[in-house]
C-alpha positions as CSV (number, residue, x, y, z in Angstrom):
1,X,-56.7,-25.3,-12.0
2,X,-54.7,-26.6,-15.1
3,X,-51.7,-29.1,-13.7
4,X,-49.5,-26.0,-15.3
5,X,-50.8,-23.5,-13.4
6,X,-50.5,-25.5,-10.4
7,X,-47.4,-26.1,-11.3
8,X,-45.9,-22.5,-12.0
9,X,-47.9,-21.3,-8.9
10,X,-45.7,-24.2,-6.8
11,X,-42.2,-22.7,-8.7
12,X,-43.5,-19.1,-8.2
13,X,-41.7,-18.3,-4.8
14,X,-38.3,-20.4,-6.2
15,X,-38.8,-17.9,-9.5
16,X,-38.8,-15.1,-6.9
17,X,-35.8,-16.2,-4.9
18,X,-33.9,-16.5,-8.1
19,X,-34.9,-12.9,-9.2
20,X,-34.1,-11.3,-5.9
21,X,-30.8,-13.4,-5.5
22,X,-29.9,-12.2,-9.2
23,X,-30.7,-8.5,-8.6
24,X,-28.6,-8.7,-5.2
25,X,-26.0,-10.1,-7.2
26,X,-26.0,-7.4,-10.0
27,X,-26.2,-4.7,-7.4
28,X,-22.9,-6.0,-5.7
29,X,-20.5,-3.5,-5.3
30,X,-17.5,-3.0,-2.5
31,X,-16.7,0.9,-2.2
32,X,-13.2,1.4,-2.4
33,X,-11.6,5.0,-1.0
34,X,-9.0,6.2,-2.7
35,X,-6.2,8.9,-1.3
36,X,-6.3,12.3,-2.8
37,X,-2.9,14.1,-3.2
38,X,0.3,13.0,-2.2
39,X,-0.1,9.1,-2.8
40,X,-2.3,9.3,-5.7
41,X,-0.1,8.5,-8.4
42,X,1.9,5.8,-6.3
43,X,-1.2,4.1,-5.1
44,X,-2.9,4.1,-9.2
45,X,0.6,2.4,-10.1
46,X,0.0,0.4,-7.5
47,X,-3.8,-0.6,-8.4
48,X,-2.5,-0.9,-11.8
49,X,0.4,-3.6,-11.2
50,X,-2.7,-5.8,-9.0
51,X,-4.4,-6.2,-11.9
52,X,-6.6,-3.3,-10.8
53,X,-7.1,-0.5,-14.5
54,X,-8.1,2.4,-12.4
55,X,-8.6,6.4,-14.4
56,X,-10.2,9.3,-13.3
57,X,-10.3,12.8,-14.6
58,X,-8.3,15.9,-13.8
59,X,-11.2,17.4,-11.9
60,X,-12.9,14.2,-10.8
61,X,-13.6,12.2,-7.5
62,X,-15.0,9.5,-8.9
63,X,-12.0,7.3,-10.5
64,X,-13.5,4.2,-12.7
65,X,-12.0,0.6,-12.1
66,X,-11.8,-1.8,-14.6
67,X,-13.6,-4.5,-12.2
68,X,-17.2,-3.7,-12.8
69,X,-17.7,-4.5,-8.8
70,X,-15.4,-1.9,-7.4
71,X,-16.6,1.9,-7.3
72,X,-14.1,4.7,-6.5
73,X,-14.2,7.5,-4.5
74,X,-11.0,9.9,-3.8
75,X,-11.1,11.2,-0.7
76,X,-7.7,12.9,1.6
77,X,-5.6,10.5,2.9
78,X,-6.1,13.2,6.5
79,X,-9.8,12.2,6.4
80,X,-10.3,8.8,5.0
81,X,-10.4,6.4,8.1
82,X,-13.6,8.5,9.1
83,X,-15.0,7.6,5.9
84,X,-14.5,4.1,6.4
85,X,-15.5,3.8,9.8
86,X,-18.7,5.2,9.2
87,X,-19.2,3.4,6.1
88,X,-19.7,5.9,3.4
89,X,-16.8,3.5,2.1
90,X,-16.3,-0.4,2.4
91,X,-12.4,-0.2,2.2
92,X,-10.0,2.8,1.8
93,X,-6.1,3.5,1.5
94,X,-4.8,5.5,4.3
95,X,-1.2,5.9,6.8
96,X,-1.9,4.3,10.3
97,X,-0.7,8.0,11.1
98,X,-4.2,9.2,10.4
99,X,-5.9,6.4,11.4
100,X,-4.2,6.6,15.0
101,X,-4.9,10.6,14.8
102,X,-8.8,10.0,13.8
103,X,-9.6,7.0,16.9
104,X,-10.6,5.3,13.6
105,X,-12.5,2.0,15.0
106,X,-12.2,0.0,11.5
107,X,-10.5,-3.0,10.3
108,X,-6.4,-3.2,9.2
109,X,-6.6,-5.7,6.3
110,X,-2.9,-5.4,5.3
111,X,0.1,-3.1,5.9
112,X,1.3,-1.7,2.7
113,X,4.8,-0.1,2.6
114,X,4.5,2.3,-0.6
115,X,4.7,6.1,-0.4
116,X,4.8,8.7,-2.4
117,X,8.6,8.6,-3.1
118,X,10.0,6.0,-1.9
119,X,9.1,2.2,-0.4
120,X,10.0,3.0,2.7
121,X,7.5,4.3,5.8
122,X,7.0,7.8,6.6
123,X,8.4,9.6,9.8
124,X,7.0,12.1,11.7
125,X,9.9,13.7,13.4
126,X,10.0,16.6,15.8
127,X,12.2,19.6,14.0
128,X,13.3,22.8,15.1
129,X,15.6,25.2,12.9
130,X,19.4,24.6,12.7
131,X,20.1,27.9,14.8
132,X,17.8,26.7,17.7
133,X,19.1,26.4,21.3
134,X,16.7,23.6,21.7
135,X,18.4,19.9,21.9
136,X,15.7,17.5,24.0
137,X,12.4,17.0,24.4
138,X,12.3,18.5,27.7
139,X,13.5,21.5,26.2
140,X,9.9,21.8,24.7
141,X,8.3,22.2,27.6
142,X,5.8,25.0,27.4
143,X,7.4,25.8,24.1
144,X,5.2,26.3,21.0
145,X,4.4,23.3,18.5
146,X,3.4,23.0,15.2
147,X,1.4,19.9,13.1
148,X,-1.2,19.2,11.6
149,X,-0.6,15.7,13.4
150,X,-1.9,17.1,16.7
151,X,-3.8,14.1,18.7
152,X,-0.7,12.1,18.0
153,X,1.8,14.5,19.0
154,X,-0.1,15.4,22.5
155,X,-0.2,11.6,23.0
156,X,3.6,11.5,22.8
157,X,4.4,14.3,25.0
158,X,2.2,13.3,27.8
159,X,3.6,9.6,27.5
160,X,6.8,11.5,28.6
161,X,5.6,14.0,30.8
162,X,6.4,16.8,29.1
163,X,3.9,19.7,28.4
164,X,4.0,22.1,25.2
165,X,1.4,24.0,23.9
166,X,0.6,21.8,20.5
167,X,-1.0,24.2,17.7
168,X,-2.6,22.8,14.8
169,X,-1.3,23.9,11.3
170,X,-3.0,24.1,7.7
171,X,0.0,22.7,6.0
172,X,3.5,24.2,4.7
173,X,4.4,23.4,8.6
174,X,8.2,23.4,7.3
175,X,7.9,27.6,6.9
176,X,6.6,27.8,10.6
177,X,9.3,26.1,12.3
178,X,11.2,30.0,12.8
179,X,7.6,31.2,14.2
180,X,7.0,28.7,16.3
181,X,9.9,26.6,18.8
182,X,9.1,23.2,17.2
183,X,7.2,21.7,14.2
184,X,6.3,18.0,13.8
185,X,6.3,17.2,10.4
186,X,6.4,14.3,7.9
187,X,9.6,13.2,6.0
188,X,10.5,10.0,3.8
189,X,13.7,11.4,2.8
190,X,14.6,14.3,5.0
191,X,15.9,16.5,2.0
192,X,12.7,19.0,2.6
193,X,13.7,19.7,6.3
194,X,17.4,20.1,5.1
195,X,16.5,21.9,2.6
196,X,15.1,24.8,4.9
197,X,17.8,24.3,7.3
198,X,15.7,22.8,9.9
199,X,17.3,19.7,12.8
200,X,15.6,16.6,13.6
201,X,15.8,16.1,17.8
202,X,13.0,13.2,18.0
203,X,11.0,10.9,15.7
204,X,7.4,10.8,16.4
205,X,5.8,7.8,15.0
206,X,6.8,5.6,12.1
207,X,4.1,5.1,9.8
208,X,2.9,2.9,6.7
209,X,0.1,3.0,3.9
210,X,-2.5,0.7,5.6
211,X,-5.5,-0.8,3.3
212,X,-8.8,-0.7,5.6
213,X,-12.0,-1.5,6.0
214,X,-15.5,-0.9,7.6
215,X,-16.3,-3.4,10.6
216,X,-19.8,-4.0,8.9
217,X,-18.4,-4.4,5.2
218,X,-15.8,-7.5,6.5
219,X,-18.8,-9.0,8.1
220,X,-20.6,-9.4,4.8
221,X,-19.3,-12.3,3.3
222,X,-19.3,-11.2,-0.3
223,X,-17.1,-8.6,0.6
224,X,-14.8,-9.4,3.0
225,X,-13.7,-12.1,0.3
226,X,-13.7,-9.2,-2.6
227,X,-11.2,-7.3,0.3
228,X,-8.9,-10.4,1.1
229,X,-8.3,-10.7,-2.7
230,X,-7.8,-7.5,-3.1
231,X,-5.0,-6.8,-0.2
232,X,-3.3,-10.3,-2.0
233,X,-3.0,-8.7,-5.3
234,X,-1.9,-5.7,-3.5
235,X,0.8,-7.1,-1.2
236,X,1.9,-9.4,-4.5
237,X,2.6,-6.2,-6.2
238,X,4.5,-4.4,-3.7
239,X,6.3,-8.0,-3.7
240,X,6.8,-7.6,-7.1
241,X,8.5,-3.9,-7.2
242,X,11.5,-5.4,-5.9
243,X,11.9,-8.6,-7.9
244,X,12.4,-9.4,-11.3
245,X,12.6,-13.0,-13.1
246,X,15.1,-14.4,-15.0
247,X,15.3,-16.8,-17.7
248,X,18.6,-19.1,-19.2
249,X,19.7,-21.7,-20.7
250,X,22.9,-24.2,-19.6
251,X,23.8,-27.5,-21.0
252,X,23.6,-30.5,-18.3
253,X,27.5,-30.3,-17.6
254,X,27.0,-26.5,-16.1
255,X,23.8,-26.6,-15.0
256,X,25.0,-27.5,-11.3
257,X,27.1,-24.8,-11.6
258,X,24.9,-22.6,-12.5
259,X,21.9,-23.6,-10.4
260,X,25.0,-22.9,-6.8
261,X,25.5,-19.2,-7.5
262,X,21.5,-18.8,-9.0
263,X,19.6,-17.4,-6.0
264,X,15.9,-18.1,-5.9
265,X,12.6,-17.0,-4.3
266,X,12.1,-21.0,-3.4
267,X,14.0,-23.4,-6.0
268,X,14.5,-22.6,-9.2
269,X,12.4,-23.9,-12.3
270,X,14.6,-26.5,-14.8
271,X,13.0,-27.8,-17.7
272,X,14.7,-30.0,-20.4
273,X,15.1,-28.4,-23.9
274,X,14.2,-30.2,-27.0
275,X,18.0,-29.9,-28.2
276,X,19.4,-32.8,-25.9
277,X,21.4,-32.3,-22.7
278,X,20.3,-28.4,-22.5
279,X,17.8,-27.3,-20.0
280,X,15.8,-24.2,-19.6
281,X,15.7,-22.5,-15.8
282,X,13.5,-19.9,-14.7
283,X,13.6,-18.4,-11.2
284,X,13.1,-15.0,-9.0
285,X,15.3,-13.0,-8.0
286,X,16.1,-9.4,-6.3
287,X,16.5,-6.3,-8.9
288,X,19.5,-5.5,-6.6
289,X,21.5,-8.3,-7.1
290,X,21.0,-9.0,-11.0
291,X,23.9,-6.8,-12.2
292,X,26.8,-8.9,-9.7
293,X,24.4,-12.1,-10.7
294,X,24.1,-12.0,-14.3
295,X,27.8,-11.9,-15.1
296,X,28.4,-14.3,-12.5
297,X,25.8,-16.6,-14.7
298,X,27.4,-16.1,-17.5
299,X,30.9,-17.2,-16.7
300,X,29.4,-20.6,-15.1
301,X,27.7,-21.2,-18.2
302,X,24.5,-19.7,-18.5
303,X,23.6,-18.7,-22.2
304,X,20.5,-16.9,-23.6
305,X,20.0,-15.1,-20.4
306,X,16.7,-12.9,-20.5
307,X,15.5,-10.4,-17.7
308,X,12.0,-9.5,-17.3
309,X,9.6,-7.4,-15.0
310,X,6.7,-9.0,-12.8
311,X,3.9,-7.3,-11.7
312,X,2.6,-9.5,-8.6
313,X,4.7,-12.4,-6.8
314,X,2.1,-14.1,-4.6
315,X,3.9,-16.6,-2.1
């Protein structure tokens, strides 16, 4: 044998480990799940402010991400803890309301307050019509309910020892509530229920959008990192939705001024211009308060003021 060969033959199983660690490394994907209807377009705006380029077509389940290591799969927000709990996905979006209703055993990487209209969580409130003699929770007992949130609503009855007959219903809940005594039903902003003259007597549960993942999946060390960066870039963007920056100018004898009524996410950024005794300052600040702010700015000196969006703020 030729001191090459013996050589090569000596390198052979390194060569191999190399190959296989390369092909593991190529075939590295994390399986994200995706919610189907109501949070679909919040949740791609979303994915799209983390960084995250995410289309799919009109009749597809399959949405493409512009990481190469993330796969998509849409799947109803109703069903998509069972999904990740038995791994046919590595990390899903879904409310703790379905994961509570499913006995989901999985993993709650971050809470996530988005929803389909507004950023606030979603309610599940007990609602009978306007007309109704029915005032407490006790005066549902043996009445007629109807939800499609049915595990959770039993729970909350027995808690309270109280004993109606919980039906399960296949959506448009809201046109029941005259057929039935009672209907538990999800609201953000109430106007629906009002809307059909229905009363609130109770809230359920309060529930947020919470980013998941399957107890095998976070044990893999690849991926549970792949996950922690992506709830970061998620929570920065929810951050973000609410925040804008800002940008001035002020020459040295205002900038004190300026910098007491200049709120700021920590302390504000000041840099020295190259025209002497002006500086530059840059900080974060609430949407809300920029239209009081910016005037107030302006009459303690600040010139060249600039407003701008921001899609993540990671603390």
């Amino acid at each position: 044998m030729s001191i090459g060969q013996e050589v090569e033959g000596r390198l052979a199983p390194e060569g191999q480990m190399a190959r296989k660690n390369q092909k593991e490394k190529e075939k590295r994907v994390l399986k994200f799940g995706l919610p189907k209807g109501s949070l679909e377009d919040s949740t791609f705006e979303l994915l799209g402010h983390a960084g995250y380029g995410v289309s799919v077509g009109t009749r597809s389940y399959y949405p493409s991400f512009s990481d190469p290591e993330i796969q998509g799969i849409m799947f109803r927000a109703q069903e998509m803890s069972r999904y990740v709990e038995i791994g046919v996905v590595d990390i899903g979006l879904t409310g703790q309301d379905w994961i509570l209703e499913n006995g989901s055993d999985v993993i709650e990487v971050a809470e996530l307050v988005y929803s389909k209209q507004r950023r606030q969580p979603a309610r599940w409130v007990i609602a009978v019509p306007a007309e109704s003699p029915i005032r407490t929770l006790r005066n549902l007992d043996g009445k007629i309910i109807a939800t499609e949130l049915v595990g959770v609503t039993r729970k909350f009855f027995e808690e309270r020892g109280i004993h109606p007959k919980i039906e399960f219903s296949w959506g448009a809940t809201e046109v029941k509530a005259r057929l039935v005594d009672a209907i538990v039903e999800v609201t953000e902003t109430g106007s629906s229920l009002r809307a059909n003259n229905l009363r609130i007597i109770a809230d359920v549960l309060v529930s947020t959008t919470r980013l998941i993942a399957n107890r095998r999946a976070w044990a893999d060390r690849w991926k549970r990192e792949k996950i922690e960066n992506v709830a970061m870039l998620l929570k920065g963007a929810i951050v973000a939705r609410d925040m804008v920056g800002l940008k001035l100018n002020v020459a040295r004898k205002d900038l004190k001024k300026v910098i007491s009524v200049l709120p700021a996410l920590k302390n504000p950024t000041v840099s020295p211009l190259a025209e002497g005794g002006w500086f530059a300052v840059e900080t974060i600040i609430d949407e809300s308060v920029v239209r009081t702010l910016v005037p107030q700015l302006k009459k303690a000196g600040a010139q060249g003021i600039i407003e701008y969006p921001l899609n993540k703020v990671i603390p």
